[in-house]
Each structure stands twice: as C-alpha cells, then as structure tokens.
N, C-alpha and C positions, 0 to 999 in steps of 0.2 A: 906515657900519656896517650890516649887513645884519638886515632886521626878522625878529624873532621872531614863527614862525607857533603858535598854540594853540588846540588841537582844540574844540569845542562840546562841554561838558558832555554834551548828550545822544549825539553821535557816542563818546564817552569809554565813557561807558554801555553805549550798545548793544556797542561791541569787546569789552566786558569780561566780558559776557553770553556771546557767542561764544566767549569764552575758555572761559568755565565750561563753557558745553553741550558744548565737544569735550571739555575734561576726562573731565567726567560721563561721556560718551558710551565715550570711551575706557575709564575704569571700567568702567562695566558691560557691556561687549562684555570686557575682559579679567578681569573678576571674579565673573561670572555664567557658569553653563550652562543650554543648554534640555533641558529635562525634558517626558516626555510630563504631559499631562493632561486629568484624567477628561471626554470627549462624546465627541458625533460620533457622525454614522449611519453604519453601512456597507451598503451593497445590492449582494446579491450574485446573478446570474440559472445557472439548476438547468436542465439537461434531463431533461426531467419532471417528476412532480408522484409527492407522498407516499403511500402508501396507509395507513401503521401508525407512528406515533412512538413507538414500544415498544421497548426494544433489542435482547427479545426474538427480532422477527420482522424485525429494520430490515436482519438480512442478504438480507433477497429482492431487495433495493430499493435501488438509491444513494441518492436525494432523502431518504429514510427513514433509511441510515445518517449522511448529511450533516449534516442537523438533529440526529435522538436524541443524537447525541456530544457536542452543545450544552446538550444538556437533562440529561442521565444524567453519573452519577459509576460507577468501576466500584472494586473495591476496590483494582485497579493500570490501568495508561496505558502507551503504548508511548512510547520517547525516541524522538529523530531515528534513531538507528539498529537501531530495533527492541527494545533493550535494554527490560527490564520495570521498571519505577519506580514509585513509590506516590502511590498519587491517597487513594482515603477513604479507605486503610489506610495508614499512615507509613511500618509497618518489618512484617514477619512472620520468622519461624523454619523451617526446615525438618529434622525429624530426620536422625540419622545416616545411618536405613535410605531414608532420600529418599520415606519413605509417608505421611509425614504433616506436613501446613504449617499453621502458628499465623495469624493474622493478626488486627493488632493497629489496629481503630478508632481514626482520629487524635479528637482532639475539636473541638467544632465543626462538623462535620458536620451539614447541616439541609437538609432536604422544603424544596422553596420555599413549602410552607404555613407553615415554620416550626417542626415537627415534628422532632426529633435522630434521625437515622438509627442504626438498631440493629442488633446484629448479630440478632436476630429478624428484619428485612429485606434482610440476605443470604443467610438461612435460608430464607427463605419465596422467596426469588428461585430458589435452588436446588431448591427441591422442585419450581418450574413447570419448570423446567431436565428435570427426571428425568420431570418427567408426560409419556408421551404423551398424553394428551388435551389438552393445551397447544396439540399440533399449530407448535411449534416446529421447528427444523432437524434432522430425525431422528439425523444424526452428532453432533449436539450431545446429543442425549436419552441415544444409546447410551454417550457418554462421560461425562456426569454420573449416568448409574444405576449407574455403577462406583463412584463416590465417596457415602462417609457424608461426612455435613454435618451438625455438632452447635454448640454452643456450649461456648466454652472460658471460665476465668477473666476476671469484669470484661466489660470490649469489645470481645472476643474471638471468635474464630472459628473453629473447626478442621476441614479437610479433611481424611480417611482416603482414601488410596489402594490398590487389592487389588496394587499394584505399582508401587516407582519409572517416575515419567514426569516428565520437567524440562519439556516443553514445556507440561505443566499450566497454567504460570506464565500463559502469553498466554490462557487462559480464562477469569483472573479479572480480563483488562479490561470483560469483561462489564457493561452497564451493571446497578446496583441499584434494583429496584424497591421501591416505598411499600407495605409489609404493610396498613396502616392504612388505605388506601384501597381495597385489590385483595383483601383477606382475603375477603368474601363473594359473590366472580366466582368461579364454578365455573370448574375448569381448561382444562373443552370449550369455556368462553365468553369466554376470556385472550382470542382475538383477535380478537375482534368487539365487545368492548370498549367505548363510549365513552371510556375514557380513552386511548385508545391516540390518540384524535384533536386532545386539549389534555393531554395528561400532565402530571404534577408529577414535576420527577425533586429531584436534590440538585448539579445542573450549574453551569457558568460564566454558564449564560443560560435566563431561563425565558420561557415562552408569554405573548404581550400578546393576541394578534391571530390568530386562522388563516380565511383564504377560499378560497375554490378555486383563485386566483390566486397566492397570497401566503401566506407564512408570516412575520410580526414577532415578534423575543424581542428581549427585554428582561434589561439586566446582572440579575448577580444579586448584590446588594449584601450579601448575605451567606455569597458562598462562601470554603469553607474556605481555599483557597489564595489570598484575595482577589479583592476587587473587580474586573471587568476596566475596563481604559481605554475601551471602546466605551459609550456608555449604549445602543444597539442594533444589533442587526443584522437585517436583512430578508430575505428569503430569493423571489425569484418566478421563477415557473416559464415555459418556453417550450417549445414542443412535442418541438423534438430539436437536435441541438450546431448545424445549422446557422440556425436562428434564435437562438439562446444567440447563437451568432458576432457576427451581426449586430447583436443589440442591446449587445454588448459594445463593436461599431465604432463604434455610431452613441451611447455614451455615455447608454443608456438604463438602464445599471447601474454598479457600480463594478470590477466583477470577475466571473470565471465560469470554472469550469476546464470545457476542450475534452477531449473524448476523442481519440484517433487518426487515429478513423475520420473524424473531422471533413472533411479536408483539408486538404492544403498551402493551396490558392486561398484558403480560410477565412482560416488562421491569416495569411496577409498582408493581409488585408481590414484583420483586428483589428491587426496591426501596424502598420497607418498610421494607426490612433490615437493621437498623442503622447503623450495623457494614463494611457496605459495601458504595464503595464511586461510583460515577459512570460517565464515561468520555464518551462523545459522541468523535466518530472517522468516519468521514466520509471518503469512499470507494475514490479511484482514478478513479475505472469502473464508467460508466456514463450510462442511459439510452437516447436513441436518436432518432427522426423521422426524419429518413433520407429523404429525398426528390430529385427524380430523377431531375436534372437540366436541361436534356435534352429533358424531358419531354415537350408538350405542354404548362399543368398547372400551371411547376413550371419554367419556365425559365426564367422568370420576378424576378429581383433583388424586384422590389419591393412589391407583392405577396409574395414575403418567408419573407419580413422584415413585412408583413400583420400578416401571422400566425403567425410569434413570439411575435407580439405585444397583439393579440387574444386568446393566451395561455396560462390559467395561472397556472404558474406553481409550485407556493404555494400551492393551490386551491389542485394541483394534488398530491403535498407529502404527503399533512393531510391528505387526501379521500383511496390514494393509498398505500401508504407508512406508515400509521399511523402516520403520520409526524417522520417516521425513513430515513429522507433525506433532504438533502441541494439542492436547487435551483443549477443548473449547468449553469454556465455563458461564460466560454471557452474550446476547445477542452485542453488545458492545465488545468493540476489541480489545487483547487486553491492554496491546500499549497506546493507547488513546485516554487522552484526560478525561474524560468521561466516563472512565473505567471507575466499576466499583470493585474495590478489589478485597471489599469484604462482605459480600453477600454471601449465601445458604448454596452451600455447597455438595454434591452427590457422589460423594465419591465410593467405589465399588463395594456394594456389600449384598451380596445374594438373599442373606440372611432376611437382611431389614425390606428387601426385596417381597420372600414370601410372607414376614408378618402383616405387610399393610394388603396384600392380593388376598389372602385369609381372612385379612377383620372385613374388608369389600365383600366377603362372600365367595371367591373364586377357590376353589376346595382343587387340590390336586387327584382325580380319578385315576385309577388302575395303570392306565396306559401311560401316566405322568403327564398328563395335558392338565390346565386348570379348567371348571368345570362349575356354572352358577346357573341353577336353573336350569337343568336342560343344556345349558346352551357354551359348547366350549368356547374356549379361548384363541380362533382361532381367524386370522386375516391377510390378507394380501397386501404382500407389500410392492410396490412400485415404486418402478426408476427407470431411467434412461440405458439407453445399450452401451455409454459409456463403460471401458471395460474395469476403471479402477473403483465406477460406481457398483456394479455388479459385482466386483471384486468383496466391499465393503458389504454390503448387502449377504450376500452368501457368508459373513462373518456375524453380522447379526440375529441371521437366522439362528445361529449355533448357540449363542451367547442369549438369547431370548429362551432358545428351548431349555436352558436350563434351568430356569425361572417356572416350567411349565405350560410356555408362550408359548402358541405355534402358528409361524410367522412363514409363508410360502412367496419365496421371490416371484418377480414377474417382471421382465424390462422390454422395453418397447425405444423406439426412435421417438426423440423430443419432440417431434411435433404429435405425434398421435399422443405422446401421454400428454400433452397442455392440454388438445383440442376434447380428446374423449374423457378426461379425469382430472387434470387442473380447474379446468373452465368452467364444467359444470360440479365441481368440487362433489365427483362422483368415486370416493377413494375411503379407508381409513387408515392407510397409513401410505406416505411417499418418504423414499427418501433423495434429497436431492442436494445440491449446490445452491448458498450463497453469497453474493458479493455486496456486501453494506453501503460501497462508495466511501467517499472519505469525510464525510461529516456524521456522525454519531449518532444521528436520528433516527431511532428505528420504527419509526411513528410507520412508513408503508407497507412495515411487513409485521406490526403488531396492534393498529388500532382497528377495535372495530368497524369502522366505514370502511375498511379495504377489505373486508371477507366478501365481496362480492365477486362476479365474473370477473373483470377486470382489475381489480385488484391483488394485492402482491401479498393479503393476509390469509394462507393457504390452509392455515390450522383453523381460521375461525374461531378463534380467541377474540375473546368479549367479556370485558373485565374493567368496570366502570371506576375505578382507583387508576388501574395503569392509561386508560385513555385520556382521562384529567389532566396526569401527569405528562403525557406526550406531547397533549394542547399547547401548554402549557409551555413545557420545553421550545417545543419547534419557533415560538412568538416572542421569544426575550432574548435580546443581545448581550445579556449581564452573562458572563462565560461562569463566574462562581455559582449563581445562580441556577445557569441551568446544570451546573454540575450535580447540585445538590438533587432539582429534579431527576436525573436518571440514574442516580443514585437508590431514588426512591424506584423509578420503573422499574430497576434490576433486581429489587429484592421483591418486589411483586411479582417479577416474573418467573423468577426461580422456584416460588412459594407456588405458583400454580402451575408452573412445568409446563406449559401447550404443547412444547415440542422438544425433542431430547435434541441439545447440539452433540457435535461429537467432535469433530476436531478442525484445527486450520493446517492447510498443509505449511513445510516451511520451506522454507529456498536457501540454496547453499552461495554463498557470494564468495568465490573465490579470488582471492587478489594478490600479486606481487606485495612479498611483506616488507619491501623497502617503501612503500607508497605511506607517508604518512599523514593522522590529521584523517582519517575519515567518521564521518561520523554518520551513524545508519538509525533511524528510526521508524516508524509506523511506515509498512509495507503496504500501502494501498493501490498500489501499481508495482511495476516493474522499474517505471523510472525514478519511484521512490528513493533508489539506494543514491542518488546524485544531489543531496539534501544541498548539501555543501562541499558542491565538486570546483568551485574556484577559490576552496580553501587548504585543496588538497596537493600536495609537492613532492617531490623526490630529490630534487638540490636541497642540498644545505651551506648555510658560512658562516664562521663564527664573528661574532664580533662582540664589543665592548661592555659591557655589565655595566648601565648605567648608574644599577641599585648599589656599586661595591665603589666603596673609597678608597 
C-alpha cells in the first residue's frame, strides 16, 4: 500500500500566501487605474535669457513670451487649433452689430498675492494697451485706441468697437495685469519696471526664484482652472539652440524646443538621447516669393501658376532647411480651423510648368532662357542678407532656371530693401518672411487696399471675389461661417497664385518621455507648445476603477 505524503504546515502556509498575493495582485492590476499625481520637477533649457516678464512687452522676446504665459491669465486662451476659449472670462456675448463684446469674469480668479482679479484690472490693462507712453507694440496701441473699455454689470467687462472685427477675439488673450500693484508706475515707466522682473500675475505658475541663469515657478495652488500636476517648473537659459541642443543630448535638462535654424546634425545628436522623445512643430510664419502682379512678368495668372508648378518645394526644405520644414500650401496655416485642406494644389511638375509658359508665348531661345517678344525672362530677385534667406534664394535661382526662368539674386539689409523696394513697391520679385499672428485673417497681406505704401499687400493682388470674401470674413463672429468664407478665399487664391508660398519652418520639441499628457497644437509662438501645461505630470497612483464591479 503506497505511503501517504503530507506537506509541512509551514510549506502549506507559505503556498497559501502565494495564493493570495496573485490573487490580490491580480485585483488590483484588474481593478485599479493609474491616475496622474500632484509633484515633480520639470526643467526645461530656453535659447536665451528674459528681458521683461510683462505680457505687455514679452512679444519682443521668446524666453519672455515662454515664461509670462505661465505667470499671466488673459481674459481668453487659444485651443490646439487656434480656436478662442475662455481662460479668466468663462463665457462673453457679442451683439448683433458685431461692435460690441460682454465678457463675463469667472469667479475665483486671484493675483498670486491672493487678491480677486477685477474687471478694474482688465480696465486698467487696457488703458496701458491704448498709452503710447507704455511704449508697447505700436500695432497693438493703434488697435486698442480704437476700442472704449468700460465696465459692464457685476464682473463684467465691455468692449466698444468703432467697427465689426472678429479677429478682436485673439487680443483678448492678452495676459491681465495687477491694477493694485502697477496703478502708481507712470505709463512712460510700465517697462522698466521692477515688477516686470518677479511679476505677480493670476497664472497656472508663479515666481519662486529668478537669476540670471535660471528662472523657478512654482504651481499655483490656487488657480482658477486648478491646481496643476507639476509642483514646478524651471526654466534655464543657454546662449543659442545649439548649446540648448547639447544640453538637451547630454541630459542636463528635461526638454527644450529647437528652432529650425538649429540643424539637422543638432537635432540627431538630441535624438540619440533615448530618454528624450521628439515632436516636430511646424511654425505658423511661412517663407514666400512674393511676386509683383502689376508687374510686366508677372501679371499673367498663368505665368505665376507656371512657377509654382516649376518650384519645388520639397527639393527646397531638404537642401535649405535640412528638411526642418513643411511644404507651405495656403496663406492660412495648415493646423488652424480655417484651413482649407482641400483647395488646388501645385505640386512639382516641370512639365505642366513649360506647357502653360508656352501657350503665354514665352518660347525657350538657344541659350535655354524663355523668350516672348524680344523680351527674355529675366528679373531680380530680392531679399534680406539674412543667411538662410540667401540660402533659399540661391536655391530658387536653380530650380527656376530649369523652367527656362532666369531669376539673378540680390540681398540687401532689411531696412534698404523696405525703404528702396518694399515702400515704393519698386521690385518684381522678393522673396521674404511671413508671420500671420494667430487669427487667420489674411485680409492685411491680401486685400486690395493694403497694396499701398504702407501696407502689408506686397504682391498687389487685386481680386474682387477674394476681397468680398475677406470683408466679409474679418466682420462675422459665426466661426462656421467664416470658416466657409476662407475656405472660399483659399481656393481663389491658389486659382490666381499672386505669390508662390514655400514653406514653414518646423521646431523640434524635445522632452523627457516620462512627462505625460501633453498636448501640442498650432505653433503661433514659441509659447504655443504650453497649451496645457497644468495638465501635464510625471507622478502617477493607482487607484480604484470606479467603472468595474
């Protein structure tokens, strides 16, 4: 009869233990989730160093706008796609006649001294807005001395406009400044300040710390839209993106966004950093060969639709840009709700290039130049002595001469090309830089009334369909609305080509890839990528699944 074996009490035990701990374990890996929670430092490295933490003046300056957006609440916030959303103000009104906007103080709102922001301190924000002696952004002065600024019912606020304008909306992301602290700074002494150097604002983060090195803030535990999961963030500066670069390789920071100019060779340095993750962010600013339309050469719709077809402008991001740029396809950005993302498109074809230069009349002569009448194909191009502009330029030349174009660079310092050839719009072809801002109007650098001296319409495009449409646009607060208008602008525009865009540069946003929760949209600044930086964390804890029974 074969003997009965039986285990040792304590071997019993311990199995039974083991039993329970997978149990358990099983439990709470199937009946818990991880949730962020509240620490953690983040350090993030800046090319450059602050001069003004004012929100006032912080558009002179990245490092300045980077930080203030942290510190400052504005009465609205841009979403990821540009869209206007309410930050100190919840909800506002706009009348019928589109002239006049309510806006209505959430509550809760507090000065990191502790103080309830008032609508007296978006009043008093406004009147340094309208002072010249602020010495502010002068197009900022000229457009807030158009607007009355009063006080409306309760916590309130009301803007008078002498004329519908919707893109108003993006000026009152403005950050708001403390009445209570700045009321007795004359307006001539707003920027020179001391507080512009430790500000109080009513932000996601306020000032611990600032050296010449470094700037620390600290959560701010009692902002209106909560607490953020960071207890800080640190801010230090290195002389320019390519020592940012470096200290971003060598793990001397957690994050740092690269401009363009950086380099390719950079941005793989930083990318053989494992610990770091890396987000391409392409710019809103666009480069562009403006093309005078009034010109001789170019006042043929189908000549400008030749060179954009002869342009290519892939070819030109990798060569010029290290491929640190996206193809530029509309004067609208492309991740902006106001994108059309299915207008008439150019993409590279030599071919379709010389049939329409041909049916124009422009015949290729002996020498491979094109040749109509007498008279070749050939113009000055101009640009600034910027080097990555000259850069590009000396690329086009190449790329036109194959088309049979011949296109002779010329660069000069920006102030002689405004004053001798912008101004008196004595050019047929520039190529330059530009920056949209971040409401989607492209009404000042495409309607007819801005081709003048002072204006910003450099091609002289005059096109009585697309300026209806801009009217139009710029004067309706209905956001579907006017999407459908510049949906319309964009296919008119492309259809008549005024000027060939080429590309947006893109920015490399390096970051600690334990950082999670971020979320990056429409790059109209530098301090864009902080959309929602008080929803960003690095703790986490699990806790209880309330959906599981």
């Amino acid at each position: 009869m074969p003997r009965r074996r039986f285990w040792p009490l304590p071997l019993f035990i311990f199995a039974g233990l083991v039993v329970v701990l997978a149990v358990g374990a099983l439990v709470y890996a199937f009946g818990t989730v991880e949730r962020p929670r509240l620490g953690g430092t983040y350090v993030e490295g800046i090319a450059g160093s602050p001069m003004s933490l004012n929100p006032l003046f912080s558009s002179f300056n990245d490092p300045d706008r980077d930080i203030s957006r942290l510190l400052f609440s504005g009465l609205t916030t841009l979403g990821p796609d540009g869209t206007v959303t309410p930050d100190a103000a919840d909800q506002w009104e706009v009348s019928p006649d589109g002239k006049t906007y309510t806006f209505h103080l959430r509550r809760g709102v507090r000065w990191h001294d502790g103080r309830p922001v008032s609508p007296e301190d978006v009043i008093f924000t406004c009147r340094l807005l309208q002072n010249k002696e602020s010495q502010v952004d002068p197009d900022l002065t000229a457009l807030w001395q158009r607007i009355k600024v009063e006080k409306a019912d309760g916590e309130s606020v009301r803007f008078i406009l002498d004329q519908p304008y919707a893109p108003f909306l993006t000026y009152t992301t403005t950050g708001i400044l403390p009445q209570h602290l700045l009321q007795d700074v004359a307006a001539k002494d707003i920027a020179k300040s001391g507080f512009n150097a430790r500000p109080v604002g009513s932000g996601p983060f306020k000032i611990r710390e600032v050296t010449v090195d470094q700037v620390t803030l600290d959560a701010n535990p009692d902002y209106h839209a909560g607490r953020p999961y960071l207890n800080s963030i640190t801010f230090k500066f290195f002389r320019d993106d390519q020592a940012l670069a470096s200290a971003i390789a060598a793990n001397q920071v957690n994050g740092g966004l690269l401009r363009s100019t950086v380099g390719k060779d950079a941005i793989a340095l930083v990318g053989q950093n494992r610990e770091m993750g890396l987000r391409a962010m392409p710019r809103t600013s666009y480069s562009v060969l403006f093309l005078n339309t009034q010109s001789a050469l170019f006042k043929s719709k189908a000549v400008r639709q030749a060179l954009a077809y002869g342009i290519n402008q892939e070819e030109l991001v990798e060569r010029v840009a290290g491929g640190l740029g996206v193809v530029a396809e509309s004067p609208v950005p492309q991740d902006s709700w106001a994108y059309n993302a299915n207008a008439k498109r150019y993409p590279y074809d030599p071919a379709r290039a010389a049939q329409l230069l041909d049916a124009e009349g422009w015949k290729l002569n002996p020498n491979g130049i094109r040749e109509k009448d007498g008279q070749q194909f050939k113009f000055a191009l101009l640009t600034n002595d910027d080097k990555l502009r000259v850069a590009t330029g000396e690329e086009l030349v190449k790329t036109l001469r194959r088309i049979g174009v011949q296109a002779e660079l010329a660069a000069s310092g920006p102030t002689g090309l405004a004053q001798n050839f912008l101004i008196p719009r004595k050019y047929d072809a520039i190529l330059y830089g530009i920056d949209p801002g971040s409401d989607p109007d492209p009404y000042p650098l495409w309607h007819s009334s801005q081709a003048t001296a002072d204006g910003l319409n450099v091609s002289g495009f005059s096109n009585q369909q697309a300026d209806g449409l801009l009217e139009k646009a710029r004067t309706t607060n209905d956001v579907p609305e006017r999407k459908k208008l510049y949906d319309q602008f964009q296919d008119a525009f492309v259809e008549e080509m005024p000027s060939i865009l080429l590309y947006h540069p893109v920015y490399t946003y390096a970051q600690d890839r334990r950082m999670r929760n971020v979320r990056l949209g429409v790059l109209y600044d530098t301090s864009s990528r902080f959309l929602n930086v008080r929803e960003w964390y690095l703790e986490t804890q699990r806790v209880w699944n309330p959906g599981r029974n």
